[in-house]
MDTraj code that builds the backbone (N, CA, C; nanometers):
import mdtraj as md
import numpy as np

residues = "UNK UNK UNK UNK UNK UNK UNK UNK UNK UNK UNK UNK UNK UNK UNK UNK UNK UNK UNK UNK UNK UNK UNK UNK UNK UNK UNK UNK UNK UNK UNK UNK UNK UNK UNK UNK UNK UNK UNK UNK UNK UNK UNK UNK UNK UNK UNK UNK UNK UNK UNK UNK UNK UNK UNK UNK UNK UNK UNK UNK UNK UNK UNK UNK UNK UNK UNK UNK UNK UNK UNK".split()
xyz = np.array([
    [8.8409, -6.3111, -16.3937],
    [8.9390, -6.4156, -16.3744],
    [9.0384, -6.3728, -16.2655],
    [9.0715, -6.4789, -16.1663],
    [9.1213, -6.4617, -16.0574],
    [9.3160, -6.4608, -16.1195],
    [9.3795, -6.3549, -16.0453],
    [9.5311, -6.3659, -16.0709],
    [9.5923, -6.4704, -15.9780],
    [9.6227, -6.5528, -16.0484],
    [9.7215, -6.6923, -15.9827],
    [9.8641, -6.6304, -15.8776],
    [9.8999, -6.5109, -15.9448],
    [10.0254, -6.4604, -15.9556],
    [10.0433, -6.4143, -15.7676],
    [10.1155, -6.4428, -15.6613],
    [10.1603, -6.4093, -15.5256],
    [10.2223, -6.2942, -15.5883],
    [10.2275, -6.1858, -15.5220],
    [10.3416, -6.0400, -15.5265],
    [10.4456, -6.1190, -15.4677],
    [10.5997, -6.0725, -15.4917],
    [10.7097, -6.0740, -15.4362],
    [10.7032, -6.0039, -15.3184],
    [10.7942, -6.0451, -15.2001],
    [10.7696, -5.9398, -15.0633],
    [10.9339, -5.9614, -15.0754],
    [11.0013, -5.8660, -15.0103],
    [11.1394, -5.8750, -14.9960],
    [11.1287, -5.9161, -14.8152],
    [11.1329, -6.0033, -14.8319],
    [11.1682, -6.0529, -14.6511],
    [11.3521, -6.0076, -14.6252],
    [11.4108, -5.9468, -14.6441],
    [11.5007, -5.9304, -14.6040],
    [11.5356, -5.8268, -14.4579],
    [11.3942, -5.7378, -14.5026],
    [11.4063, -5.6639, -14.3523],
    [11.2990, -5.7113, -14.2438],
    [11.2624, -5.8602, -14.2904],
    [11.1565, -5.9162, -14.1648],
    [11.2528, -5.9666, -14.0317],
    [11.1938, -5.9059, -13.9335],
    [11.2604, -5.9595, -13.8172],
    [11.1242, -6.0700, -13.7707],
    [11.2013, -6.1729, -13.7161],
    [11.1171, -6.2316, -13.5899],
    [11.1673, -6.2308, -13.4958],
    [11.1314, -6.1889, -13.3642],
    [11.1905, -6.1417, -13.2162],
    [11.1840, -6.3091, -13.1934],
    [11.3127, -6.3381, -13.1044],
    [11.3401, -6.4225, -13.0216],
    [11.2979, -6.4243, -12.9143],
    [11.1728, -6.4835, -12.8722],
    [11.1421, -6.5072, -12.7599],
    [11.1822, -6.6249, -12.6213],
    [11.2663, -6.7233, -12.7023],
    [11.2686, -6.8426, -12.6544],
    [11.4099, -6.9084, -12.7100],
    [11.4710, -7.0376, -12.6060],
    [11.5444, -7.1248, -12.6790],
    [11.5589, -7.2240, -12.5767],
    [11.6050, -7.3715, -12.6882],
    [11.5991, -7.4389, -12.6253],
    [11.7644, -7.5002, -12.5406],
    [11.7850, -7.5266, -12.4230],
    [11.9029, -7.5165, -12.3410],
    [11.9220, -7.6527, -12.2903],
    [11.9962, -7.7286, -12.3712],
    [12.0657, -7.8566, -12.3176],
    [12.1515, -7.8779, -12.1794],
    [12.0700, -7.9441, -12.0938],
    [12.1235, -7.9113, -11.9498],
    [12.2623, -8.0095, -11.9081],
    [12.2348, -8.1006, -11.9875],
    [12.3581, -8.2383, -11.8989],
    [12.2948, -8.2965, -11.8063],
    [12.1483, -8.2676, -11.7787],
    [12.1294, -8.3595, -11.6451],
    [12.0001, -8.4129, -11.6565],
    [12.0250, -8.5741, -11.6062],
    [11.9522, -8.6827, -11.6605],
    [11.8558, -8.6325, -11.6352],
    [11.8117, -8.5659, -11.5491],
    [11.6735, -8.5804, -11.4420],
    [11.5736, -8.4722, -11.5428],
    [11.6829, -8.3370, -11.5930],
    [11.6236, -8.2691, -11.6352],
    [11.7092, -8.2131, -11.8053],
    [11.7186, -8.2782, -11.8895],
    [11.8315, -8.3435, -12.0149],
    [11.7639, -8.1367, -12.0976],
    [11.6958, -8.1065, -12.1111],
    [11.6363, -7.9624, -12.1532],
    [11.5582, -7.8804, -12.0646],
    [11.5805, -7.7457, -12.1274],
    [11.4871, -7.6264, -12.0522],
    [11.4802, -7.5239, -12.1717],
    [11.3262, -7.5218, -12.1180],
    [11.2973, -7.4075, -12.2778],
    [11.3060, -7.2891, -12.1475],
    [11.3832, -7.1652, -12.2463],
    [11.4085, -7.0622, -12.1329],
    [11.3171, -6.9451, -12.2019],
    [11.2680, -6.8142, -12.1284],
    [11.2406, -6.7400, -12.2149],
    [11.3577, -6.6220, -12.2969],
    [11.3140, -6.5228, -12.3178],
    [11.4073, -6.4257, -12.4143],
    [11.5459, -6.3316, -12.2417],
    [11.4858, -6.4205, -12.1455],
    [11.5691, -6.3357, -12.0573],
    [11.6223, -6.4282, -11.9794],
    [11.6498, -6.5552, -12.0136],
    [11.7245, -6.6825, -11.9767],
    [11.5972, -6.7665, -11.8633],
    [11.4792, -6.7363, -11.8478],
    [11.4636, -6.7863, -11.7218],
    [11.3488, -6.8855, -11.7726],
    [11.3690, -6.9950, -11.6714],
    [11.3165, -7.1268, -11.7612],
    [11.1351, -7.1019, -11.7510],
    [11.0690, -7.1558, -11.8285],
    [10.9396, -7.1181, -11.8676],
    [10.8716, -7.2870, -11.7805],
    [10.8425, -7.2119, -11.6714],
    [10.7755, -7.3282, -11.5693],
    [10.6376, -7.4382, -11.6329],
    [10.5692, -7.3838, -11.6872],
    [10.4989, -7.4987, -11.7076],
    [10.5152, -7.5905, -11.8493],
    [10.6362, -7.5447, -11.9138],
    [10.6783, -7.6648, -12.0427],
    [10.7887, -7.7269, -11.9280],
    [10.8643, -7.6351, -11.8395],
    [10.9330, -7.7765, -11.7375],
    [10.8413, -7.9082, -11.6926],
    [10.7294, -7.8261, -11.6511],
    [10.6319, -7.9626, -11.5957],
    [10.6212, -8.0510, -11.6622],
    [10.5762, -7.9816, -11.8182],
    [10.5652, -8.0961, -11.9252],
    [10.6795, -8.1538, -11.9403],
    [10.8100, -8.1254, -11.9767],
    [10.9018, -8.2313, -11.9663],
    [10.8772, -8.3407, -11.8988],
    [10.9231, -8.2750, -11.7015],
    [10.8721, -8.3681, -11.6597],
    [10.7975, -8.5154, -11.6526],
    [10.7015, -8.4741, -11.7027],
    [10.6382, -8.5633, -11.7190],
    [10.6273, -8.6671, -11.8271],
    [10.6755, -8.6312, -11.9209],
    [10.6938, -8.6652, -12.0095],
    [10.8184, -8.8075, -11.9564],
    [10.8975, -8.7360, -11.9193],
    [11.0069, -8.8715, -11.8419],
    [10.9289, -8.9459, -11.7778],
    [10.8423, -8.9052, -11.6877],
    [10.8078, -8.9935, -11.5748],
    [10.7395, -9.0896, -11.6393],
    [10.6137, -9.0700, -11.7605],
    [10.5790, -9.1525, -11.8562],
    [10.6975, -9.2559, -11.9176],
    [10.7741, -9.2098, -11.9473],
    [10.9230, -9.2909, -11.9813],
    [10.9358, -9.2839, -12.1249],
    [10.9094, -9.1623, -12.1290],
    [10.9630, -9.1036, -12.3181],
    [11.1514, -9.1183, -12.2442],
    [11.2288, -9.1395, -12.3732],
    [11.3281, -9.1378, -12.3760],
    [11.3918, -8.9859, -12.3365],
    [11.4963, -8.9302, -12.3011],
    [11.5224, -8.8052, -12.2717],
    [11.5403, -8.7526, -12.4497],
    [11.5594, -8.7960, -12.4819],
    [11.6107, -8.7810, -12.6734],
    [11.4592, -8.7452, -12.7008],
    [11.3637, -8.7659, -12.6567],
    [11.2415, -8.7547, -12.7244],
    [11.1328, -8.5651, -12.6451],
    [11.2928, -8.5161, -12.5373],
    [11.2032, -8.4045, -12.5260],
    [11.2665, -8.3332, -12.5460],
    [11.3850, -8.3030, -12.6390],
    [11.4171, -8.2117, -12.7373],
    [11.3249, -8.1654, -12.8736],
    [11.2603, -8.2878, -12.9632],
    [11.1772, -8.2405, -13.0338],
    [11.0128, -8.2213, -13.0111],
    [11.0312, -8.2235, -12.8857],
    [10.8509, -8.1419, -12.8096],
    [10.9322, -8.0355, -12.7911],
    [11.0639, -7.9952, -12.7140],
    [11.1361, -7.8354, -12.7034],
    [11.1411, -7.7731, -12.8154],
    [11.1699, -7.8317, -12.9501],
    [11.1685, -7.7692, -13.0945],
    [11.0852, -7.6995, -13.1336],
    [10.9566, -7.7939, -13.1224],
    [10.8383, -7.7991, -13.1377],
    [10.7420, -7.6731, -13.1250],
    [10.7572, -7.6677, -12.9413],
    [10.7255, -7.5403, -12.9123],
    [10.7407, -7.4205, -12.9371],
    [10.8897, -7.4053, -12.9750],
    [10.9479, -7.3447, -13.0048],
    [10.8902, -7.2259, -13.1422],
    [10.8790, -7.3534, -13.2103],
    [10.8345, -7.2829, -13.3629],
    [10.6547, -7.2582, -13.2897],
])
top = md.Topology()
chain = top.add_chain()
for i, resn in enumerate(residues, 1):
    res = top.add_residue(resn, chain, resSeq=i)
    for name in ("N", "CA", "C"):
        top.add_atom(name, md.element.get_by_symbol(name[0]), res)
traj = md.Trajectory(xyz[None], top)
């Protein structure tokens, strides 16, 4: 018979390294930038933004594709 039972793990000393965040710019053209862990913007999710506008997603709608990635 199989044990149902998960062990306890103490996650208290789990790190997850920050690789990324997402950076609200103020500007219409370009409203986010996912940067990496050393501020510098990560060129091909810019593209995707991009494009994403040019399609005519709302600017509100590429914060949670920036989230997204994120995780």
């Amino acid at each position: 018979m199989m044990n149902d039972r998960v062990p306890e793990r103490d996650l208290s000393r789990l790190t997850i390294p920050r690789w990324g965040r997402l950076v609200e710019t103020g500007d219409r053209y370009e409203p986010y930038r996912l940067v990496d862990a050393d501020g510098a913007a990560v060129a091909p999710v810019a593209v995707f933004f991009q494009e994403l506008l040019a399609a005519g997603k709302a600017a509100v709608t590429v914060r949670p594709y920036g989230m997204g990635l994120l995780r």
